[in-house]
C-alpha positions as CSV (number, residue, x, y, z in Angstrom):
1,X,0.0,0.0,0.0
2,X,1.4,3.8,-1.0
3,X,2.3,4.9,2.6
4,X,3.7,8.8,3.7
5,X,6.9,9.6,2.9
6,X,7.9,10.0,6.5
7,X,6.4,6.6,7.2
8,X,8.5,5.6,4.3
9,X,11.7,7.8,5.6
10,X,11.6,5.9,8.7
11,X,11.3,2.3,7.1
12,X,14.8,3.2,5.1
13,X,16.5,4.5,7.9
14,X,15.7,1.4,10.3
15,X,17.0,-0.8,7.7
16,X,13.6,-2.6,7.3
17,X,13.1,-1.2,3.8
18,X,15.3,-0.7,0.6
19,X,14.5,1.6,-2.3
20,X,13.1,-0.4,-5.7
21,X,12.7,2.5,-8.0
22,X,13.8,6.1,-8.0
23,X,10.7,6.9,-10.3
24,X,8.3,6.6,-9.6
25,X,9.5,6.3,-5.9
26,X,9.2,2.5,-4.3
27,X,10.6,1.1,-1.5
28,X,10.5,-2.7,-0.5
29,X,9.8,-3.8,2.8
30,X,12.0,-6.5,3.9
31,X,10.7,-8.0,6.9
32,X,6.7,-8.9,5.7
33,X,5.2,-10.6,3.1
34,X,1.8,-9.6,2.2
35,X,0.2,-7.7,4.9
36,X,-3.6,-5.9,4.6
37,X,-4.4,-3.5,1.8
38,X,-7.1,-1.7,0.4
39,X,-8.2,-1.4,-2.6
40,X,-7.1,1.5,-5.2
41,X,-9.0,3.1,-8.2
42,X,-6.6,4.4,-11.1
43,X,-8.2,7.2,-12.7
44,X,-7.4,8.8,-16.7
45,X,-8.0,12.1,-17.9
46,X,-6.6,11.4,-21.8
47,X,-5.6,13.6,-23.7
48,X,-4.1,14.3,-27.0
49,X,-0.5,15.9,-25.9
50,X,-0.6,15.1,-21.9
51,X,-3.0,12.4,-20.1
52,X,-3.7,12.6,-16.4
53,X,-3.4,10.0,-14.1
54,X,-4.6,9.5,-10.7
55,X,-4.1,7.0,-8.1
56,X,-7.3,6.8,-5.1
57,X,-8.0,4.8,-1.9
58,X,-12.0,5.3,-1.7
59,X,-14.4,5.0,1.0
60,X,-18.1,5.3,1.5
61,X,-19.2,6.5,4.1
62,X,-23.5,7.6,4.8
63,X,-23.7,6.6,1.0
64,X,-20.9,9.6,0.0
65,X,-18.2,8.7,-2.0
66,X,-14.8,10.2,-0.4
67,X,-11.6,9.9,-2.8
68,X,-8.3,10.2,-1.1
69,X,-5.4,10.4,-3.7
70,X,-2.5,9.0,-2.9
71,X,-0.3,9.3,-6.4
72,X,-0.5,12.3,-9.0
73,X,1.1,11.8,-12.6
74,X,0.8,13.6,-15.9
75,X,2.5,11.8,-18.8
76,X,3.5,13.8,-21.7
77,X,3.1,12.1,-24.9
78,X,5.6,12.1,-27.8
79,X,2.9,11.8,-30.7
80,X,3.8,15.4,-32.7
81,X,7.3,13.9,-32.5
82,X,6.5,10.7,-33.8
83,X,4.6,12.2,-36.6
84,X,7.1,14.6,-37.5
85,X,9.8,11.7,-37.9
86,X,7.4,9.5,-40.0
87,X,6.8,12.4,-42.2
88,X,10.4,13.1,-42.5
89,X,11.0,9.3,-43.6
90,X,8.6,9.4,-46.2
91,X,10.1,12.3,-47.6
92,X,13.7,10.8,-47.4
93,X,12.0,7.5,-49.3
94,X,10.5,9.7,-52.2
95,X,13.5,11.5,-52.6
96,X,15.6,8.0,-52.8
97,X,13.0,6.1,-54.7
98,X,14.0,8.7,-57.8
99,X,17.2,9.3,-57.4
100,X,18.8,7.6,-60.1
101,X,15.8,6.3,-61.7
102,X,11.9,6.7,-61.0
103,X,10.6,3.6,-59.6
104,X,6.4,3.1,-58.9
105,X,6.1,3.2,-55.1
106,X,4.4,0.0,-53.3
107,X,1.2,0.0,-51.3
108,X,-1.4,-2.7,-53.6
109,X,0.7,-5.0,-50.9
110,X,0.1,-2.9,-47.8
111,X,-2.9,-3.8,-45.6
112,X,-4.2,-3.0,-42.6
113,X,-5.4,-4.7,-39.5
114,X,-8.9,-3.9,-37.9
115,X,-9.1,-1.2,-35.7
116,X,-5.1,0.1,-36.8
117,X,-4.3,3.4,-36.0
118,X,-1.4,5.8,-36.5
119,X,1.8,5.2,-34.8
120,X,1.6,8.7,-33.5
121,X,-2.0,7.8,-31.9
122,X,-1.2,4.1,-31.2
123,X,1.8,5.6,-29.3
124,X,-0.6,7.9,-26.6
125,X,-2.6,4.7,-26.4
126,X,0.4,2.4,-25.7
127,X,1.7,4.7,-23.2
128,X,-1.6,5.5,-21.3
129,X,-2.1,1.6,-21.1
130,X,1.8,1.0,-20.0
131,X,1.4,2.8,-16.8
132,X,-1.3,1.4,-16.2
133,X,0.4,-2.3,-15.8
134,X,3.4,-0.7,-14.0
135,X,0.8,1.1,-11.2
136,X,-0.6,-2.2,-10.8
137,X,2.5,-4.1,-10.2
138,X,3.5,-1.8,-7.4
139,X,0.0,-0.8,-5.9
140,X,-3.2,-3.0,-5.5
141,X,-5.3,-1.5,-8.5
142,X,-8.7,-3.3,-7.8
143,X,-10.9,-0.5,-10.4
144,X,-10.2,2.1,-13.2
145,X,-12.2,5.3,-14.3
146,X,-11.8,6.8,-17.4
147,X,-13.3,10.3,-19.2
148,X,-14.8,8.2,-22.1
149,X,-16.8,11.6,-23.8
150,X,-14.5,14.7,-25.1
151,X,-15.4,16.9,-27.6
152,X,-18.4,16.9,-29.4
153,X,-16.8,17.4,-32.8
154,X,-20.6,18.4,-35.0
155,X,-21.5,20.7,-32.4
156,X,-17.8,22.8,-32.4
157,X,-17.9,22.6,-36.5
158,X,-21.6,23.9,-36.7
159,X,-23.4,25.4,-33.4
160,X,-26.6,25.1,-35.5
161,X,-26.9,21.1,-36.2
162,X,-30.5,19.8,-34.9
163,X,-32.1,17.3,-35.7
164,X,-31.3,14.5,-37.9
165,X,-28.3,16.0,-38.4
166,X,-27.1,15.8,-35.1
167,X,-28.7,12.0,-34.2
168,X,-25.7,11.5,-37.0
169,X,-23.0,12.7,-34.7
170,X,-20.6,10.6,-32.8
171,X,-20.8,12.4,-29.9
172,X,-22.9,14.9,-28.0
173,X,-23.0,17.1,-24.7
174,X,-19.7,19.1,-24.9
175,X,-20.4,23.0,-25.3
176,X,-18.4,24.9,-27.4
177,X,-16.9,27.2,-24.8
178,X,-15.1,24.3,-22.9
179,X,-13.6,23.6,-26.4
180,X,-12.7,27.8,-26.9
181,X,-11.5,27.4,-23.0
182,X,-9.0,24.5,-24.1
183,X,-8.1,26.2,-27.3
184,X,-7.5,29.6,-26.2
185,X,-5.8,28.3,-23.2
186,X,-8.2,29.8,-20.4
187,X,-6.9,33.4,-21.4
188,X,-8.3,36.6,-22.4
189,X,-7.2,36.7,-26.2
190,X,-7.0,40.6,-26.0
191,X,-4.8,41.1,-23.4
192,X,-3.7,37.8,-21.9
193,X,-5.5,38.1,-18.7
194,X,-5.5,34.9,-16.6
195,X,-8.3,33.7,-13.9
196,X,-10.8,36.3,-14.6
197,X,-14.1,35.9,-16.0
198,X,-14.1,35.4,-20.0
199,X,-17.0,35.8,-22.2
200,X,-17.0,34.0,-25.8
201,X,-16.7,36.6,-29.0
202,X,-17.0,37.0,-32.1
203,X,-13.7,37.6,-33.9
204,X,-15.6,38.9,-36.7
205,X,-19.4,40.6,-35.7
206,X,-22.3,38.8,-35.8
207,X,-23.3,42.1,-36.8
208,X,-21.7,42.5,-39.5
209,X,-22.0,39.0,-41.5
210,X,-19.7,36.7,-39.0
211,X,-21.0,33.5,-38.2
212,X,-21.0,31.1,-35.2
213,X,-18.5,28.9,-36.3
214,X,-15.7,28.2,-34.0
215,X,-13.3,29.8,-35.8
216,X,-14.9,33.0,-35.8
217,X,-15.1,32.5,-31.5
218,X,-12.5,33.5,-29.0
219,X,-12.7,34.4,-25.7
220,X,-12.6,37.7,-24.0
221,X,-12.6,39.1,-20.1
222,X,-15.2,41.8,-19.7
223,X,-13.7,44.9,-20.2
224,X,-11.9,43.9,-23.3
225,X,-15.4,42.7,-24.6
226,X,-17.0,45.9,-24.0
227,X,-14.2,47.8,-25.7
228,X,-14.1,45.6,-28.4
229,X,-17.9,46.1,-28.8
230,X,-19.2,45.6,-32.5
231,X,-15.8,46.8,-34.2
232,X,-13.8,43.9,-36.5
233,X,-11.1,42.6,-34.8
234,X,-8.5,44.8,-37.7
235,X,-9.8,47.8,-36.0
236,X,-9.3,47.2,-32.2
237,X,-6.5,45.7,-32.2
238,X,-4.5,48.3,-35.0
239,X,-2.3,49.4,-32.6
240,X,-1.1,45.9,-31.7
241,X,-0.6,44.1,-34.9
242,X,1.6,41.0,-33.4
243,X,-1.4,39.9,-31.3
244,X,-3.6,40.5,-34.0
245,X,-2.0,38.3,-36.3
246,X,-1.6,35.6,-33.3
247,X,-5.1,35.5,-33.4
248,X,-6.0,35.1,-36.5
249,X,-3.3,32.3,-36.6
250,X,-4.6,30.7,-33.5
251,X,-8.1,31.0,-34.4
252,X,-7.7,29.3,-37.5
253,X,-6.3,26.2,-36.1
254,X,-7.2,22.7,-36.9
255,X,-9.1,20.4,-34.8
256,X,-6.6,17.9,-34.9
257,X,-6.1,17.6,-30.7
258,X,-9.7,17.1,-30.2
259,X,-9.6,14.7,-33.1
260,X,-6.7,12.8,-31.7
261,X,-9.1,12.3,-28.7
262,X,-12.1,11.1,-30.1
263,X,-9.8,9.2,-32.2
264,X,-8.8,6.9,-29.5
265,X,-10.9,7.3,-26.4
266,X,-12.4,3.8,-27.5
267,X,-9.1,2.1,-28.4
268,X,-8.1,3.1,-25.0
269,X,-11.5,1.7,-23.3
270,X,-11.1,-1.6,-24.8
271,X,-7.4,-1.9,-23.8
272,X,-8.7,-1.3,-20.3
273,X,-11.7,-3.8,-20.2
274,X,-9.0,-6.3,-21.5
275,X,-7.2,-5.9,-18.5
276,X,-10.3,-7.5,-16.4
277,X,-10.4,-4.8,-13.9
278,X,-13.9,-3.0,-13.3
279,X,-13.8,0.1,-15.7
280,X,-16.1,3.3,-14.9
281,X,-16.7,5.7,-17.6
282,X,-17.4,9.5,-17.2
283,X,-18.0,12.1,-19.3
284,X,-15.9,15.5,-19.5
285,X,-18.8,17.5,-18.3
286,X,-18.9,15.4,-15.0
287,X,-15.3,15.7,-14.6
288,X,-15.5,19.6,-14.9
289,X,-18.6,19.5,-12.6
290,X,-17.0,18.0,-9.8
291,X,-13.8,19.7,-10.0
292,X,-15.7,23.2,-9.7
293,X,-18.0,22.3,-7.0
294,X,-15.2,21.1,-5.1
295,X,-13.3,23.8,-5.2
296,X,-10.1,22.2,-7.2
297,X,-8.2,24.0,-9.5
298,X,-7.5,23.0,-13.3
299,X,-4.8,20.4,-14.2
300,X,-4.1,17.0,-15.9
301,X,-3.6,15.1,-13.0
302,X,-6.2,16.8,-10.9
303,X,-8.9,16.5,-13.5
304,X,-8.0,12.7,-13.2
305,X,-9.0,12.8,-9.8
306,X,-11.9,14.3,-10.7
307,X,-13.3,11.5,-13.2
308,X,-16.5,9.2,-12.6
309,X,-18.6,9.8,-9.6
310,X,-17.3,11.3,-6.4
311,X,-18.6,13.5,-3.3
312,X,-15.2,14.8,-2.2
313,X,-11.3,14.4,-2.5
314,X,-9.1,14.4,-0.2
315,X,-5.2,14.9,-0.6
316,X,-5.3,16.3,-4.1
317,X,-2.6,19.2,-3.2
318,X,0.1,16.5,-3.1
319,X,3.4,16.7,-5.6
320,X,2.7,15.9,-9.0
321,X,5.2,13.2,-10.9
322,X,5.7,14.5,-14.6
323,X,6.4,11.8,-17.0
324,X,7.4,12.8,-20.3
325,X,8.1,10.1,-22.8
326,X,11.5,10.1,-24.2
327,X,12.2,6.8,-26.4
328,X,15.0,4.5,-26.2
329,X,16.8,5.9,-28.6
330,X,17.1,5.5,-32.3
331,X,17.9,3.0,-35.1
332,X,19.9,4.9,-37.3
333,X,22.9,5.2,-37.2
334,X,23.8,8.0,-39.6
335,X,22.9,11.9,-38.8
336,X,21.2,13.1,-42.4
337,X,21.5,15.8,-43.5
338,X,18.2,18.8,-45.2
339,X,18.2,16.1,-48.6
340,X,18.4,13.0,-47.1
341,X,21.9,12.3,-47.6
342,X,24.6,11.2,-44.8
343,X,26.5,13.7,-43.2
344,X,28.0,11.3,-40.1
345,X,28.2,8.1,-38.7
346,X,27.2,7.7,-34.8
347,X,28.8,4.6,-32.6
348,X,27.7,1.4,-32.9
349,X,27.0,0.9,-29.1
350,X,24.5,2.8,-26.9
351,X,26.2,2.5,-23.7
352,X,29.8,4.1,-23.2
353,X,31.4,4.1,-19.7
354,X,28.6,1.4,-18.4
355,X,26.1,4.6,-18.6
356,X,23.5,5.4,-21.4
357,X,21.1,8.4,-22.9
358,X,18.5,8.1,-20.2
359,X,19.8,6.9,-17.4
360,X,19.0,8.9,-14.0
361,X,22.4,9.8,-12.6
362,X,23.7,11.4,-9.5
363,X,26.7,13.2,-10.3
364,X,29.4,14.8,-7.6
365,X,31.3,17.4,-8.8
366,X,34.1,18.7,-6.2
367,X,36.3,20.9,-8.5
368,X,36.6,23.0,-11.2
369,X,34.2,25.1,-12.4
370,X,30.8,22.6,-12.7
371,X,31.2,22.6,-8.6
372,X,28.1,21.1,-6.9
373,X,25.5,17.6,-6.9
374,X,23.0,17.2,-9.9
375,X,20.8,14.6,-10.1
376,X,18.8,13.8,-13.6
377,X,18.3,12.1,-16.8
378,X,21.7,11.9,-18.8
379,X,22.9,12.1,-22.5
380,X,25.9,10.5,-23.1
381,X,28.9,10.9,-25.1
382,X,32.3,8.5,-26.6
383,X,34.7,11.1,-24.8
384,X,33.0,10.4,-21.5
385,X,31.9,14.4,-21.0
386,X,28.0,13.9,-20.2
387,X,25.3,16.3,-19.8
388,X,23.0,15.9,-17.3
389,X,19.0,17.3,-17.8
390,X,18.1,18.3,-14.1
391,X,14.3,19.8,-13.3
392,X,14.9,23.4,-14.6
393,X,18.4,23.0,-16.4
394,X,20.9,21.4,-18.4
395,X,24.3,20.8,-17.5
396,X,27.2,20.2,-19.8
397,X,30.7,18.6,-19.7
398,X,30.1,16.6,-16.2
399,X,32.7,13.6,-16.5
400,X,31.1,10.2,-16.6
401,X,34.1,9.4,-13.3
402,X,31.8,11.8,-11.0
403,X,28.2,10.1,-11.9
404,X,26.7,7.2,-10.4
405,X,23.6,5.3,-11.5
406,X,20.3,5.6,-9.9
407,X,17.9,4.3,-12.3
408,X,18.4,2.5,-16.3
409,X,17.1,4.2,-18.9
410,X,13.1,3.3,-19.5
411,X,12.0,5.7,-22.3
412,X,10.5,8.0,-19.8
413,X,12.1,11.5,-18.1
414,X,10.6,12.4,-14.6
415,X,10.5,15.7,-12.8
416,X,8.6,16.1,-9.4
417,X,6.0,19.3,-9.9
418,X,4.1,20.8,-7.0
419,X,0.5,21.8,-7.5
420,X,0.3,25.4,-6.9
421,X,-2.8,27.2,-5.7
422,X,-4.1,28.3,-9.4
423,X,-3.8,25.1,-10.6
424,X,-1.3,23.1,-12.8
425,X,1.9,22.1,-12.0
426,X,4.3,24.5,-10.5
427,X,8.4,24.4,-11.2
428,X,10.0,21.6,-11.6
429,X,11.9,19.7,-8.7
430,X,15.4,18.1,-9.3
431,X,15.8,14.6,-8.3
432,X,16.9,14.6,-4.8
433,X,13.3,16.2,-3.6
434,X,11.4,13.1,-5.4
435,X,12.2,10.9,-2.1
436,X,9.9,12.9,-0.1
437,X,7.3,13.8,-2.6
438,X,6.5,10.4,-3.9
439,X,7.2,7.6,-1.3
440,X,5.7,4.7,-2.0
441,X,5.9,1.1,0.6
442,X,5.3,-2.2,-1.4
443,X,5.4,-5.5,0.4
């Protein structure tokens, strides 16, 4: 069972426990074998750059339902970066396929599977669906929630739809403004003010031919609004032509997030069910519901906490582990250069000094000018100079004689966040202050 970190502080120093992972933090009890537990709910807020994750011991108590969290993650997915790769492959493959002489590219031969989709989409469910195995072999995970409905994607295209039109749709119930408050980042478009009151507007003027469309909405705080009045957006904003263009830019663009949502909200459900666990499913709207009446600010891992039904939560202004997914690394062995062509050769091996990219280190530095202990996820070099990616920095040319292993490489980077009063996740935390945010007892 997740314990306190100063129960788990005084397990290590009485010798009765020893540490099993760095991140996220697990110690090992070595005097018990089983012991009592309770049962934990894992709860998912997915979404299309960053899913929330939320472990919960619940209790019910006069028939109310009382969540207290006991672990807070938000894994960072590596989709845009998967996509960008694949597109620069295909581009490399045209370019080589006609090189010397044109030859007919394949793809009569190329099928695919039932229910395939995109490596950059597989890849959010993949990862969603790996921590969920890992949670459950280091805490008893007897239940799982998940926000099923997103974004009602007819509704945001065309306000308007009724009818048959809108029996067509795949989903329904998501209003338009908690799409503009997504989109616009919960910001006054006009002059970036933050946790105010906003009011959806026009771009161009209803009163002057604009429609309803979601590209023609933005959101504005009051006063901006009332200046703004009836005037195209040219006109009110000509002394500030850089935000202007912004949000024209911004207003513009695609649906593809809410998209990459609805895309695989039910790959992700059936992955769960085929775990056998108990899943609950909750829509968005609930979610937001319950994190406003109870008083909870806005964030990934706290709108995980907020999924399926619950009457309060307890514990949810704990640290919040940031997992961003990294890789392991790459095939190829040749840098390329704009064309395609090789420009240099990389080593064979991955692993140089018995360290590799990835890695969590602890390096001691007692002279010269990188003078000091850094702790973090390490990219390594032949010549033995590493750099070291701490929680707010990067530092270069730390010998690979003054590290020491903590954790192997595991295709993830972790950072230790605290949740700060207005929501979100505050600075990052260097390694050393993970022990006593995320302690974790496992028997």
């Amino acid at each position: 069972m997740p314990c306190h970190p100063a129960r788990a502080r005084e397990l290590l120093r009485e010798g009765r426990a020893v540490v099993h992972r760095i991140a996220p933090f697990t110690i090992r009890l070595k005097d018990r074998i089983g012991g009592e537990t309770q049962p934990i709910r894992v709860k998912l807020d997915p979404g299309s750059k960053t899913t929330g994750l939320a472990a919960a011991r619940e209790e019910e108590t006069d028939g109310e339902k009382t969540a207290h969290v006991l672990f807070q993650a938000e894994i960072h997915h590596r989709g845009s970066a998967i996509k960008k790769k694949l597109d620069q492959r295909r581009a490399f493959r045209r370019r080589r396929r006609s090189q010397l002489r044109y030859r007919t590219p394949r793809f009569d031969n190329r099928t695919r599977p039932d229910g395939w989709l995109p490596p950059s989409l597989r890849h959010r469910v993949d990862t969603t669906l790996a921590w969920v195995e890992r949670l459950r072999r280091l805490v008893p995970v007897s239940e799982l929630s998940q926000e099923l409905v997103r974004f009602d994607m007819q509704k945001i295209e065309n306000p308007e739809i009724s009818g048959i039109e809108y029996q067509q749709g795949t989903l329904a119930g998501y209003e338009v403004r908690e799409y503009l408050l997504e989109k616009w980042g919960r910001t006054c478009a006009y002059c970036g003010s933050e946790n105010v009151s906003l009011e959806i507007d026009h771009i161009h003027p209803r009163s002057l031919g604009g429609s309803d469309r979601v590209s023609n909405l933005t959101l504005a705080c009051r006063s901006c609004n009332l200046k703004k009045g009836n005037r195209p957006v040219g006109e009110f904003l000509a002394k500030t032509p850089e935000r202007l263009s912004t949000i024209l830019a911004r207003a513009k663009a695609p649906l593809k997030d809410a998209a990459a949502v609805n895309t695989t909200r039910w790959a992700l459900f059936q992955a769960l069910k085929a775990t056998g666990l108990p899943v609950e499913v909750a829509s968005g709207g609930r979610t937001k519901y319950n994190r406003t009446r109870l008083g909870i600010p806005k964030g990934h891992s706290l709108d995980a906490a907020c999924v399926g039904k619950v009457d309060r939560i307890e514990g949810w202004n704990r640290p919040c582990l940031s997992i961003k997914a990294t890789g392991r690394g790459s095939y190829q062995r040749t840098r390329l250069d704009a064309f395609g062509f090789p420009r240099g050769s990389l080593t064979r091996t991955k692993a140089h000094f018995g360290f590799q990219t990835g890695d969590r280190v602890l390096a001691i530095v007692t002279k010269g000018k990188k003078t000091g202990t850094y702790a973090g996820r390490v990219a390594v070099r032949s010549s033995g100079s590493f750099n070291i990616q701490t929680g707010s920095r990067v530092v270069q040319g730390i010998s690979y004689k003054d590290c020491r292993l903590l954790q192997r490489a595991d295709g993830y980077g972790y950072s230790i966040h605290p949740i700060t009063e207005k929501g979100g996740a505050g600075e990052a935390i260097s390694l050393p202050g993970m022990n006593a945010g995320l302690s974790r007892a496992r028997g």
